[in-house]
C-alpha positions as CSV (number, residue, x, y, z in Angstrom):
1,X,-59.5,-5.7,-41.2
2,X,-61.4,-5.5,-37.6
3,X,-63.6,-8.4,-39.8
4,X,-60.3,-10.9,-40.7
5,X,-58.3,-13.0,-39.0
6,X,-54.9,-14.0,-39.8
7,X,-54.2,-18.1,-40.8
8,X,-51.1,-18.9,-39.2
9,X,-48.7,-20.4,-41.1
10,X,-47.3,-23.7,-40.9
11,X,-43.1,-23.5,-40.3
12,X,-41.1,-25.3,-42.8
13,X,-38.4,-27.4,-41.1
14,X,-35.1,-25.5,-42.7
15,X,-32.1,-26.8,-42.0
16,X,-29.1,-24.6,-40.9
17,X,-25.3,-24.9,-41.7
18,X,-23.0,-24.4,-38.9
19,X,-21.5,-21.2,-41.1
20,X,-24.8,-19.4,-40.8
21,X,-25.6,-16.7,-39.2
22,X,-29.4,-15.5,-38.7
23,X,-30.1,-11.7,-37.9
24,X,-33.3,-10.8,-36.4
25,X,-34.0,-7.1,-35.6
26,X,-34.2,-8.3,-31.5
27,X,-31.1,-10.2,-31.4
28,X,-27.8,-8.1,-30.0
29,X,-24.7,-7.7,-32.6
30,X,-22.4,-9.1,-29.7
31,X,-24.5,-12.6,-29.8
32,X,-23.7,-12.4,-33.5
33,X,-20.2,-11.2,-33.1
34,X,-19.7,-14.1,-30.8
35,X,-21.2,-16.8,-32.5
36,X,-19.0,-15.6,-35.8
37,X,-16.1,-16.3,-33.3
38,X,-17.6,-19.6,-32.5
39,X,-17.9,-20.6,-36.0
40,X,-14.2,-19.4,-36.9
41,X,-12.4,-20.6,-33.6
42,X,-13.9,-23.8,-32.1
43,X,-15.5,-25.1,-35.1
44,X,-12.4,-24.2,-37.7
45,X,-14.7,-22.7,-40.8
46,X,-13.3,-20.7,-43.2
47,X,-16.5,-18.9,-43.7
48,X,-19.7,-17.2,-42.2
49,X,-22.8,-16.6,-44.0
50,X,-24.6,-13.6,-42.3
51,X,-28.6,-13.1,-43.3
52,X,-31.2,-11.0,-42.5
53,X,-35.2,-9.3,-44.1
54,X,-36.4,-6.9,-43.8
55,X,-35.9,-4.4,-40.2
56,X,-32.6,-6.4,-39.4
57,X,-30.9,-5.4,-42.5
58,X,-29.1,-2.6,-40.6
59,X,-28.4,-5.1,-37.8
60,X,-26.7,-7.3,-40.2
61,X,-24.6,-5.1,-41.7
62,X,-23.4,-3.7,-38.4
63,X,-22.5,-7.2,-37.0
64,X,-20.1,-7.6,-41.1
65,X,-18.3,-4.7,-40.1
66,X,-17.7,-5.8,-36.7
67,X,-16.5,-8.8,-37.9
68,X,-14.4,-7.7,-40.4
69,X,-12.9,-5.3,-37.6
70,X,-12.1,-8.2,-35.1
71,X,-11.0,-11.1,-37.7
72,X,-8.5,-9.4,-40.0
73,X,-7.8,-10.7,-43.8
74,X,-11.8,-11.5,-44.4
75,X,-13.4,-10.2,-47.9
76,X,-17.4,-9.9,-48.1
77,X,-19.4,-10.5,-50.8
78,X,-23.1,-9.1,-50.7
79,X,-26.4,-10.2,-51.7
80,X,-29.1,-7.7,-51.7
81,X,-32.3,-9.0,-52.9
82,X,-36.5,-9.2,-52.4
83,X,-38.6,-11.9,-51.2
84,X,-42.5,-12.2,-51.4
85,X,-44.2,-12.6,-48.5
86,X,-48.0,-13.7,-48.7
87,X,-50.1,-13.7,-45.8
88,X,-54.2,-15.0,-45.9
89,X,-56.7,-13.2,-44.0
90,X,-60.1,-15.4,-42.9
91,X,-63.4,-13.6,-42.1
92,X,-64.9,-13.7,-38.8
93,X,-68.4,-13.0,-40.2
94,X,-70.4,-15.5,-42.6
95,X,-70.9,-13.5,-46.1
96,X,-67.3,-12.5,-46.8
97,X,-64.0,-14.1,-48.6
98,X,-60.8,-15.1,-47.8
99,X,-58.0,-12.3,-48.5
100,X,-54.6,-12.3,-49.5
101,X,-52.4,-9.7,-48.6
102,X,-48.9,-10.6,-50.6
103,X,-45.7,-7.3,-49.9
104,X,-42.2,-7.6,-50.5
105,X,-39.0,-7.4,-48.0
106,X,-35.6,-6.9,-48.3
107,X,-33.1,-9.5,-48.5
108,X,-29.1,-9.3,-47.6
109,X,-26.6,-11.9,-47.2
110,X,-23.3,-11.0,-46.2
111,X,-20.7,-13.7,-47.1
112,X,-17.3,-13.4,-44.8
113,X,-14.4,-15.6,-46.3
């Protein structure tokens, strides 16, 4: 692959909910665990919606249980799922073709009512 470059990809504008909750395998639980009181306390939801791919899956699951330690009378339900991930390779030489490399990640979404 010392012969490819990688296209960068253009981001989709997603929009968020208030209720959501995105792990990322560098973020700290306790930014989590505080933005789930955020969304409970000052904003008055009933619900948070907790997700995470592939390396933060551990993360998330650690920031439900916290949760559900520190706000009593929630139930969880869990998504556990796969998403495809496709990424395109150019050459840097003349003479060769584009590649796709295409894996699959993990998936969980944690829903605290």
């Amino acid at each position: 692959m010392d012969k490819y470059r990688r296209v960068p990809k253009t981001k989709e504008e997603v929009v968020k909910s208030d209720e959501e909750i995105r792990v990322t395998a560098a973020g700290s639980v306790s930014a989590y665990v505080s933005r789930a009181a955020t969304v409970f306390g000052e904003l008055d939801k009933k619900f948070v919606v907790i997700q995470a791919t592939g390396n933060a899956l551990t993360k998330a699951v650690t920031t439900a249980e916290v949760i559900k330690r520190r706000f009593k009378g929630l139930h969880q339900i869990t998504n556990l799922g796969t998403t495809e991930i496709v990424d395109e390779y150019e050459p840097l030489e003349e003479g060769l073709d584009k590649v796709t490399d295409s894996r699959q990640v993990s998936v969980i979404e944690i829903d605290r009512k």
